[in-house]
C-alpha positions in Angstrom: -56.2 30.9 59.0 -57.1 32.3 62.2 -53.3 32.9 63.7 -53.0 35.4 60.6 -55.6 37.7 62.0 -55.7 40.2 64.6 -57.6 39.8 67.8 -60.1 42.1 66.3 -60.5 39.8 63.5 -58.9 41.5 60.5 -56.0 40.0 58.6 -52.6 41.2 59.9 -50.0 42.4 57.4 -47.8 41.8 59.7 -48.3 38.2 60.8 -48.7 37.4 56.1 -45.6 38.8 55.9 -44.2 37.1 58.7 -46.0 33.6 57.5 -44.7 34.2 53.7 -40.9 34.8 54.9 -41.2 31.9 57.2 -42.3 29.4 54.2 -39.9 30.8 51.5 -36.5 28.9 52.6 -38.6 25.5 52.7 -39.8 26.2 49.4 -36.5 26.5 48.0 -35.0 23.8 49.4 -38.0 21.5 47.7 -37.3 23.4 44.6 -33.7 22.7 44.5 -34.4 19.3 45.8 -36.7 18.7 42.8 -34.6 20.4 40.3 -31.4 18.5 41.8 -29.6 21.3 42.7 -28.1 20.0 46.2 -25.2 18.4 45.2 -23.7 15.2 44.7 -24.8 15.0 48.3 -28.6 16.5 48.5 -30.0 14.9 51.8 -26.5 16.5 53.2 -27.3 19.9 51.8 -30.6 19.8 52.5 -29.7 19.1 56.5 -27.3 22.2 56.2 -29.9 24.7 54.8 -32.5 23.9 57.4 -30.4 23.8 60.2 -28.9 27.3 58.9 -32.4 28.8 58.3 -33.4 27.4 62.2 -30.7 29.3 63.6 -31.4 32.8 61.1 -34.7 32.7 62.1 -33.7 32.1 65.8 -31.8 35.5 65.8 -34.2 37.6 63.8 -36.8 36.6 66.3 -35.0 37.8 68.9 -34.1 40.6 66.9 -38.1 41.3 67.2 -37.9 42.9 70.4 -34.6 45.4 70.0 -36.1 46.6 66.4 -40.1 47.5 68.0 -38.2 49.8 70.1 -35.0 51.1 67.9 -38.2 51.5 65.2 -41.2 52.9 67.3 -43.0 50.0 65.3 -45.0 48.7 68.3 -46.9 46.4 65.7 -44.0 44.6 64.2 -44.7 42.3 67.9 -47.2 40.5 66.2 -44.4 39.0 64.2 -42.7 37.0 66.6 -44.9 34.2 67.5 -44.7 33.5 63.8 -41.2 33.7 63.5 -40.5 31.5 66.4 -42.7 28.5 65.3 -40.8 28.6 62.2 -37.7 28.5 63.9 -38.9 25.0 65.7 -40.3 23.9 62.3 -36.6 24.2 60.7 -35.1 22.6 64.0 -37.6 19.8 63.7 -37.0 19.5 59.1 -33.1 19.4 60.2 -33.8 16.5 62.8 -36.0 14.5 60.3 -33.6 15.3 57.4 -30.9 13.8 59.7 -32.9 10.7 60.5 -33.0 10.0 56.9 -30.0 10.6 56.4 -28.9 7.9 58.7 -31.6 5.3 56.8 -34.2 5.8 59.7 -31.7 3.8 61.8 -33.0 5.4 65.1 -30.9 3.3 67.3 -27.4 5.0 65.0 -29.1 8.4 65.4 -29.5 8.2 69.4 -26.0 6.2 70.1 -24.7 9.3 67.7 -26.2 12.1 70.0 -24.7 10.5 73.1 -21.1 10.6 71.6 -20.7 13.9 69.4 -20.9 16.8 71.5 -22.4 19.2 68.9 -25.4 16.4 67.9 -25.8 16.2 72.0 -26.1 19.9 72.3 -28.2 20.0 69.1 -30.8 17.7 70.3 -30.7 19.8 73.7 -31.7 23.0 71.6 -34.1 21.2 69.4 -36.2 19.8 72.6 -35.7 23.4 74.1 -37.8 24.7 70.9 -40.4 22.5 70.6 -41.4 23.0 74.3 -41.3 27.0 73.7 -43.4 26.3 70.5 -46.1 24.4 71.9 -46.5 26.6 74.2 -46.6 29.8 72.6 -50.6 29.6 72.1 -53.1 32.0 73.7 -54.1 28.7 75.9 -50.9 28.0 77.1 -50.1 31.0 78.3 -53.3 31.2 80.1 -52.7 27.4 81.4 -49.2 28.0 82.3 -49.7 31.7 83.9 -47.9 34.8 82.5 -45.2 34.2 85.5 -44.7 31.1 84.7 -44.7 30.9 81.3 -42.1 34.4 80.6 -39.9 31.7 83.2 -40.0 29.3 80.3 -39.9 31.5 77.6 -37.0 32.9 78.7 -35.1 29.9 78.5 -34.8 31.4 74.8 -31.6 33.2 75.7 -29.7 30.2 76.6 -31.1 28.3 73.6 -29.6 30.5 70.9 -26.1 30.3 72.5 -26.0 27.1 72.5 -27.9 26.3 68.9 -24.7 28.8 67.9 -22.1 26.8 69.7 -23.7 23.4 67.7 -23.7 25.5 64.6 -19.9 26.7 65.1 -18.6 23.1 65.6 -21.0 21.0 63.0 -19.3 23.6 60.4 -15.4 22.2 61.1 -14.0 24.5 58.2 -16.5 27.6 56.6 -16.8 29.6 60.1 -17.6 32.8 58.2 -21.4 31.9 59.0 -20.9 31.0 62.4 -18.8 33.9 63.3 -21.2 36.4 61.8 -24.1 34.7 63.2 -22.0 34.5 66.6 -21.5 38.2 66.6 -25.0 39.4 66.1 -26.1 37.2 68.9 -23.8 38.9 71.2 -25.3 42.3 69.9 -28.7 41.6 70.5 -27.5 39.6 74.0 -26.1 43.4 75.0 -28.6 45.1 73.6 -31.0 43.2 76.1 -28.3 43.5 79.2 -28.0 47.3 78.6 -31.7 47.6 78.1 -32.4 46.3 81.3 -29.3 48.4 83.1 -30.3 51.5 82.0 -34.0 51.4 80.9 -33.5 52.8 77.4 -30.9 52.1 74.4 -29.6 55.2 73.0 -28.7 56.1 69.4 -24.4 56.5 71.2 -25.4 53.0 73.2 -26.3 51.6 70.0 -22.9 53.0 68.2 -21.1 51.3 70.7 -22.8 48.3 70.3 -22.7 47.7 67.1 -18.8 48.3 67.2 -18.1 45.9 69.9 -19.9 43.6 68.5 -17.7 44.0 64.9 -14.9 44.1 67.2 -15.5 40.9 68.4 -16.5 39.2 65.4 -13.1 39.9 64.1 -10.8 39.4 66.8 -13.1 36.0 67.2 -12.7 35.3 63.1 -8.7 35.9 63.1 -8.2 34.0 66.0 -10.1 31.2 64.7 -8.0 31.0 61.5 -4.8 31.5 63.5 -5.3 28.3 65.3 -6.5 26.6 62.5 -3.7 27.2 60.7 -1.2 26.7 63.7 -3.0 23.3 63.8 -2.2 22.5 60.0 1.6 22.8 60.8 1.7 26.8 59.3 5.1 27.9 58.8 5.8 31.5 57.5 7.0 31.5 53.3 10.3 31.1 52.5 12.1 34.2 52.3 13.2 34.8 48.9 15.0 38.2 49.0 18.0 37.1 50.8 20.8 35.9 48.7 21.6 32.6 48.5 24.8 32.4 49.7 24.8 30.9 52.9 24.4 27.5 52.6 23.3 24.7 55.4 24.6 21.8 56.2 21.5 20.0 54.5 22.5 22.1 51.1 19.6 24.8 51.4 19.9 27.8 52.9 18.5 30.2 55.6 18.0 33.8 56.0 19.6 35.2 59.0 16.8 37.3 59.7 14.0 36.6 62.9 11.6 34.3 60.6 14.8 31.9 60.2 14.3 31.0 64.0 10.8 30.3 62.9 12.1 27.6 60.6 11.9 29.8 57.5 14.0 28.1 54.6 14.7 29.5 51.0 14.5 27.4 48.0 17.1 24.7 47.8 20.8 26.2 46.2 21.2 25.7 42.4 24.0 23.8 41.4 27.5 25.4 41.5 28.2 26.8 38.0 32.0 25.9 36.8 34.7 28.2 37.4 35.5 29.4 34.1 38.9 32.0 34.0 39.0 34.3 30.9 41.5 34.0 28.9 
């Protein structure tokens, strides 16, 4: 296996380790596939887990870059080209799985990425990384120019943005992932802009980063499960600590408080007990 050696000819730990992390995900989907562990719906599954593992390995390639530098690890470079086929390969397993999925009815799959947005955008991304990983050979860069090809290669930070956007809307309800995932793109995004600002990251700049970036990811997570909510109709809990004594004209009654202009009801009244005078 030639691309697992270094230009000198020696094996590269770096590039195994790269290759053996890149091949681990694939395995276990085939192991759960052949154990039955996907689901009642394991072609479904299976589409999920590669298309997640496309987009992890997406980030931690471009997390290659900010950790040579935050590391002094010059060699951990040689990890990248690795890393970035395997990102393609999961793109293109996601595809496929799709395709079968849909009964190899090609003419479904392409009338379905022309009307859903997020399969539109997906297909757009998965082009996108098969054109940066055929040409991230030796010979294509030599072919292509090292101009040229750092012009197409660089295409990579509009990519991931949009393979985050498909990610966030294929999900519809878990968004924890997409969030998360949304939020270290944005770090490693600054990380670059501030890189090239200032000519060096330091340990404050990274601080601030990392904070901003958490920052976001929450105010981006709560308001995500505001709207959601305000979407499903939410109304605040009925209030249960004011007394029931003031009845409506539809025989519950309402707290006087502010949440009662916000529609807040209490349980309906029990019925009147009898009036019964001691004797």
């Amino acid at each position: 296996m030639p691309f697992l050696r270094e230009r000198s000819g020696r094996w590269s730990p770096v590039k195994i380790v790269a290759f053996v992390a890149a091949l681990l995900p694939a395995l276990w989907i085939a192991y759960q596939a052949a154990a039955d562990e996907l689901g009642a719906r394991p072609v479904t599954e299976a589409i999920h887990q590669a298309g997640d593992w496309a987009l992890r390995f997406l980030l931690i390639t471009l997390a290659i870059t900010p950790a040579q530098r935050i590391f002094n690890y010059p060699r951990i470079i040689l990890a990248r080209r690795t890393l970035g086929v395997a990102c393609a390969g999961y793109a293109v397993l996601h595809f496929s799985l799709y395709v079968l999925d849909q009964h190899f009815d090609l003419f479904k799959v392409a009338s379905e990425i022309v009307l859903r947005i997020y399969l539109t955008i997906g297909a757009l991304v998965l082009a996108s990384l098969i054109a940066l990983a055929s040409t991230s050979t030796d010979a294509a860069i030599s072919r292509l120019g090292s101009a040229r090809w750092h012009r197409l290669h660089g295409l990579v930070y509009a990519i991931a943005p949009l393979a985050a956007v498909h990610f966030f809307i294929q999900s519809k309800l878990d968004l924890y992932q997409p969030v998360l995932m949304a939020g270290f793109l944005t770090w490693l995004l600054a990380y670059r802009v501030l890189y090239r600002r200032n000519g060096e990251v330091t340990p404050l700049h990274l601080v601030l980063l990392a904070g901003g970036a958490a920052a976001a990811t929450a105010i981006g997570e709560a308001t995500i499960n505001f709207s959601a909510r305000a979407r499903a109709g939410f109304r605040p809990a009925p209030c249960r600590a004011w007394p029931r004594s003031n009845p409506a004209a539809d025989g519950e009654t309402r707290c006087p408080g502010a949440c009662c202009n916000a529609g807040c009801r209490a349980l309906p009244l029990p019925p009147p007990r009898p009036n019964r005078s001691r004797r």
